[in-house]
C-alpha positions, 0 to 999 in steps of 0.5 A: 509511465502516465501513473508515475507522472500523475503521482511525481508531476516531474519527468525526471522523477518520473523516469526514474521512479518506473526504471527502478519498479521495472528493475524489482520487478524484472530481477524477481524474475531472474532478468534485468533492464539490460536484457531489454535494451532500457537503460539503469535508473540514475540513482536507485530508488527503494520501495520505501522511497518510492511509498514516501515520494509518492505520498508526499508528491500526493499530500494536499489532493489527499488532505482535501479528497479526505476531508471531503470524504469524512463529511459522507461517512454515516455516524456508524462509519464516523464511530470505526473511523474515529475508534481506528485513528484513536488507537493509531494515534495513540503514542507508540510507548502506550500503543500496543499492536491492534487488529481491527475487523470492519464488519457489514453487508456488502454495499454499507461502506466498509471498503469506503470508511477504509479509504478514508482512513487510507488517504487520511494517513497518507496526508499525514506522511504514514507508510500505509501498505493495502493488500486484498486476498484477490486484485479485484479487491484492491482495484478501488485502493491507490498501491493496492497490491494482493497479499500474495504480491505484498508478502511474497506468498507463493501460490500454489496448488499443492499443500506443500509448506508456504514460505515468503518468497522476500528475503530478510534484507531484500528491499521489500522487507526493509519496506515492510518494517517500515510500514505503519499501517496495514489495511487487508481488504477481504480478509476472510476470503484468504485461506 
């Protein structure tokens, strides 16, 4: 409950919001909140929902962590980050889709110059989904999910053909086509 607080400020929004995740999460796994004794949430909130609430309740702390944080980029980072934003922000007729690869040592900033470009995006009301091949990956990342969780990709320990565990018209897929951006830590490492 304290994250949901620290991102909505409101007890009400709070309950809410954590009673609708729980919901997702429990009906994924073939239960429900009455099999716990936990009441339904007063109105149903999607993940869409949840993305934009949280985001926005997080606006200005975003704005200011961002600018703050451009200020530390080194000019090699200044390039990637300004190289990303330009096509980003090119209008969606002239835009095509585009797939950037941040390349380094490890230690030189590539998951820093991302965040930036994260909580950048976020201040400005964009759907960003962050996902990482292991947790471990996204744990520095606010609503970092594994790809495993983000796309429904079961694991398993056979070769047997993978098929996203979302359905077309599940609340998670109507939450994936609406996001802008998707920023996919350790890459390389998924197999």
């Amino acid at each position: 409950m304290a994250d949901y607080l620290d991102q909505f400020r409101s007890a009400e929004l709070t309950t809410d919001f954590a009673l609708s995740d729980l919901e997702r999460y429990l009906n994924s796994q073939g239960s429900k909140l009455a099999d716990f004794g936990l009441p339904q949430p007063e109105q149903h909130t999607s993940l869409l929902q949840l993305e934009q609430a949280s985001s926005s309740s997080q606006y200005t702390y975003l704005t200011s962590k961002y600018q703050e944080d451009e200020l530390s980029l080194s000019n090699e980072q200044l390039d990637i980050y300004h190289t990303i934003l330009e096509s980003f922000y090119t209008p969606s007729v002239e835009r095509r889709q585009t797939c950037f690869f941040i390349e380094g040592k490890a230690g030189c900033g590539k998951s820093y110059t991302a965040n930036v470009l994260v909580n950048r995006l976020r201040s400005e009301g964009y759907i960003v989904l962050v996902v990482g091949s292991t947790a471990l990956s996204v744990t520095q990342y606010d609503r970092g999910r594994t790809a495993h969780s983000a796309f429904g990709i079961p694991v398993t320990e056979n070769h047997m053909e993978l098929q996203s565990r979302i359905g077309p018209h599940s609340d998670h897929a109507q939450f994936r086509r609406n996001v802008d951006i998707i920023f996919w830590e350790e890459l390389p490492m998924s197999n």
